[in-house]
C-alpha positions as CSV (number, residue, x, y, z in Angstrom):
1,X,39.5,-15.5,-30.1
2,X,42.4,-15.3,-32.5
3,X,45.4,-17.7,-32.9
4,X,47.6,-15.4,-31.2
5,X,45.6,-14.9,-28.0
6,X,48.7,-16.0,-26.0
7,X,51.1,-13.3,-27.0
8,X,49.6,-11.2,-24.2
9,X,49.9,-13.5,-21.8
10,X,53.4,-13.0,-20.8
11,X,54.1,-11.6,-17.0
12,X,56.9,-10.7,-14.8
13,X,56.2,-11.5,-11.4
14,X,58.5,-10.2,-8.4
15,X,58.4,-11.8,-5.3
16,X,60.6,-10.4,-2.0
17,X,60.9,-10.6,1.6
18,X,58.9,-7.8,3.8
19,X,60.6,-8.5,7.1
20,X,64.4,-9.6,8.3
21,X,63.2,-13.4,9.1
22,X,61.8,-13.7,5.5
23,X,58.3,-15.1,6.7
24,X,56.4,-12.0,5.1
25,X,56.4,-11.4,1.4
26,X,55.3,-9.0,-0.7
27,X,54.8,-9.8,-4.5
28,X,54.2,-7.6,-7.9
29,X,53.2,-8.9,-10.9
30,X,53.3,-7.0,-14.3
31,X,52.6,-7.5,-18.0
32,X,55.6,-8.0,-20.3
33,X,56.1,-7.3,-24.3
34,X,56.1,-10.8,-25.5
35,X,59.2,-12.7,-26.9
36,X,61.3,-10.3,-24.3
37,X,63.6,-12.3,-22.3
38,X,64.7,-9.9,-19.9
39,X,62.8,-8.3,-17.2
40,X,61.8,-4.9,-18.6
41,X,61.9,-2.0,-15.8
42,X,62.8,-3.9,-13.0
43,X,64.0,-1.3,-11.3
44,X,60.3,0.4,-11.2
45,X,59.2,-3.1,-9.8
46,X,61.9,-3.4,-7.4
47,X,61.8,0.4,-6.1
48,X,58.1,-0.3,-4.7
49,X,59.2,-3.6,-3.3
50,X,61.8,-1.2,-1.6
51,X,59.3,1.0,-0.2
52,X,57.4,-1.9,0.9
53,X,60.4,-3.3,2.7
54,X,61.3,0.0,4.2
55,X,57.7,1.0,5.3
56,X,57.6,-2.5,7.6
57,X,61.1,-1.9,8.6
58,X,62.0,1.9,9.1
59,X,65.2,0.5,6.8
60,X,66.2,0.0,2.9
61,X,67.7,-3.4,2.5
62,X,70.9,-4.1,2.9
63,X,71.3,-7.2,0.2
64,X,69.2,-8.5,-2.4
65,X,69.5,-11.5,-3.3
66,X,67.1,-12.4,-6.6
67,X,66.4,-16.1,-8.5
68,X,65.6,-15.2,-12.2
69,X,64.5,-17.9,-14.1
70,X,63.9,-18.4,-17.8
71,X,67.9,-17.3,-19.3
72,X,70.3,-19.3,-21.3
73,X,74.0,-19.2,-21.2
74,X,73.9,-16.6,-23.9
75,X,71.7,-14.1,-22.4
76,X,73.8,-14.1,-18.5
77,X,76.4,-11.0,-19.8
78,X,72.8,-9.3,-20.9
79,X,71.0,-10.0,-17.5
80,X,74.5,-8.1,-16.0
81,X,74.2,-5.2,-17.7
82,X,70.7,-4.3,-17.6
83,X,68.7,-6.1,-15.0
84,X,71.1,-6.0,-11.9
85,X,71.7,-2.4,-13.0
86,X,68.6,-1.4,-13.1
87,X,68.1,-2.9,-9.6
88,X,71.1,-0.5,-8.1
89,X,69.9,2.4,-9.9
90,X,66.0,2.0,-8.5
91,X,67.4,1.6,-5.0
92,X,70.1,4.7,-5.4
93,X,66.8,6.6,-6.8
94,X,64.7,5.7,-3.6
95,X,67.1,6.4,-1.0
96,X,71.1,8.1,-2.1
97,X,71.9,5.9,0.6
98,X,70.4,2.8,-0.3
99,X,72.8,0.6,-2.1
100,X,72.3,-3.0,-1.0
101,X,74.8,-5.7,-1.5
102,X,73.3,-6.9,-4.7
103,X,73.4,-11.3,-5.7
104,X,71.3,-12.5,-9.0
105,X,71.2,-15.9,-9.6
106,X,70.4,-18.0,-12.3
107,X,67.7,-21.1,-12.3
108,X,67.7,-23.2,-15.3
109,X,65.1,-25.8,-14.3
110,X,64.5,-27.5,-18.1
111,X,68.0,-29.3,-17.8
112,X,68.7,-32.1,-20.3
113,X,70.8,-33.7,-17.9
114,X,70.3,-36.8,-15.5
115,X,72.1,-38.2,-12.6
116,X,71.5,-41.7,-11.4
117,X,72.2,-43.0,-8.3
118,X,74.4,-46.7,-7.7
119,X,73.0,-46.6,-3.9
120,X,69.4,-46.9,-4.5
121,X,66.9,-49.0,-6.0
122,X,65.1,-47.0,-8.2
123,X,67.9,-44.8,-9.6
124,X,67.1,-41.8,-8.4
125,X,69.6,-39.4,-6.6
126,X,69.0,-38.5,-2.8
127,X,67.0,-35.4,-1.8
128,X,70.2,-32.8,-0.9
129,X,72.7,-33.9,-3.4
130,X,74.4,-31.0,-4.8
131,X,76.4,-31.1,-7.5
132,X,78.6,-28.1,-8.2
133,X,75.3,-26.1,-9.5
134,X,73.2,-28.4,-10.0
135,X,70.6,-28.9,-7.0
136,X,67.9,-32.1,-6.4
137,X,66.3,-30.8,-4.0
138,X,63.1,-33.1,-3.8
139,X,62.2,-36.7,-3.7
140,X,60.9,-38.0,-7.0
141,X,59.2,-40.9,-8.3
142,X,61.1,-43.4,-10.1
143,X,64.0,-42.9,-12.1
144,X,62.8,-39.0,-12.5
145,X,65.0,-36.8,-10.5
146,X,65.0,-33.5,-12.3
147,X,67.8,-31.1,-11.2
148,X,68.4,-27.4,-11.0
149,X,71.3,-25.9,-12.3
150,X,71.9,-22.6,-10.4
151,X,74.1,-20.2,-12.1
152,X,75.5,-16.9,-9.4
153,X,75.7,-13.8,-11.9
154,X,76.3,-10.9,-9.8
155,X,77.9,-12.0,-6.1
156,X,77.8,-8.9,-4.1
157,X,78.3,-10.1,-1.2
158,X,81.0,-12.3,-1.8
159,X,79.6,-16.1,-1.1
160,X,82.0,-18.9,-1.3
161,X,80.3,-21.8,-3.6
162,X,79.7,-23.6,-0.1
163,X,77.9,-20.9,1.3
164,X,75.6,-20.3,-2.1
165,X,75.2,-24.1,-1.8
166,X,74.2,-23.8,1.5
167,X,71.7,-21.0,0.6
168,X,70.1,-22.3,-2.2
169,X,69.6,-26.0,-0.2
170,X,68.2,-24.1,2.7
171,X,65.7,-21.3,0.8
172,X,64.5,-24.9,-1.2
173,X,62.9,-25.7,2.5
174,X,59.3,-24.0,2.3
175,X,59.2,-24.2,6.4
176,X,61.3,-25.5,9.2
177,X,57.8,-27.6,10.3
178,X,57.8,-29.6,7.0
179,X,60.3,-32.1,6.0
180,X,59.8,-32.2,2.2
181,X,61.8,-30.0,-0.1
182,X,60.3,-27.8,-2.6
183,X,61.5,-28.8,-6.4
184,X,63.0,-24.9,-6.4
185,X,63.9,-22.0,-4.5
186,X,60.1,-20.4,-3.2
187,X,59.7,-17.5,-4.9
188,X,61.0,-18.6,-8.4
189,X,57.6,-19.2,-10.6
């Protein structure tokens, strides 16, 4: 085993909702060139998770709405241009009629930035706060509240901030059974 055994071990994994009450999911995962940032042939990912979608519905999708993870502020204008491209131009190449409403957002999850809380005893913030972008969406132990920041790249659809909010608080739930918050979105390794 050589030194640089983990320079192959760099994957893009895909993740998307097969039915129109997102409880079935289909997933692709792929190898990537390491050192690469952005997703390489997204489209080609996203044009089978199309097919998917379309074979359990009879339908293409009419919004897409994807968490991308991994970016800083320098590389959003980069993730415009060629990922959420790429994902219009794999759907117009499936179907000439298939050209969903298309939303990319933007988790940074290692955030150097804390909030505290006056109101409790241990200091951390409670579960649901949302400030502007930045999301605690689960209970943690003391004095260890990590936050989200969510950043909205590409708004097709036209959200207001409170409806994104809204969104991103509610897709943080993994089911309407369970009353604990995931730490992110599900979906977003």
């Amino acid at each position: 085993m050589t030194s640089d055994w983990f320079l192959c071990c760099i994957f893009v994994q895909v993740v998307a909702s097969m039915d129109s009450s997102a409880s079935k999911y289909g997933a692709i995962l792929c190898p990537q060139p390491p050192w690469t940032e952005i997703i390489n042939d997204i489209g080609s990912l996203l044009k089978d998770l199309v097919a998917f979608y379309n074979q359990n519905l009879q339908r293409t999708p009419s919004r897409i709405l994807y968490y991308r993870n991994g970016e800083n502020d320098t590389q959003f204008q980069t993730v415009i241009e060629t990922e959420v491209a790429s994902v219009l131009k794999a759907c117009k190449s499936f179907n000439i009629r298939c050209q969903p409403k298309v939303n990319c957002i933007v988790v940074e999850k290692r955030r150097h930035i804390r909030f505290f809380s006056r109101d409790t005893d241990d200091g951390n913030l409670l579960k649901g706060t949302l400030t502007e972008f930045y999301h605690c969406s689960a209970n943690a132990q003391m004095g260890d509240s990590r936050l989200n920041r969510y950043v909205l790249l590409s708004n097709g659809d036209g959200f207001t901030a409170n409806q994104l909010q809204e969104i991103i608080y509610v897709s943080c739930l993994p089911c309407l059974l369970c009353p604990l918050c995931c730490s992110e979105r599900s979906g977003v390794p």
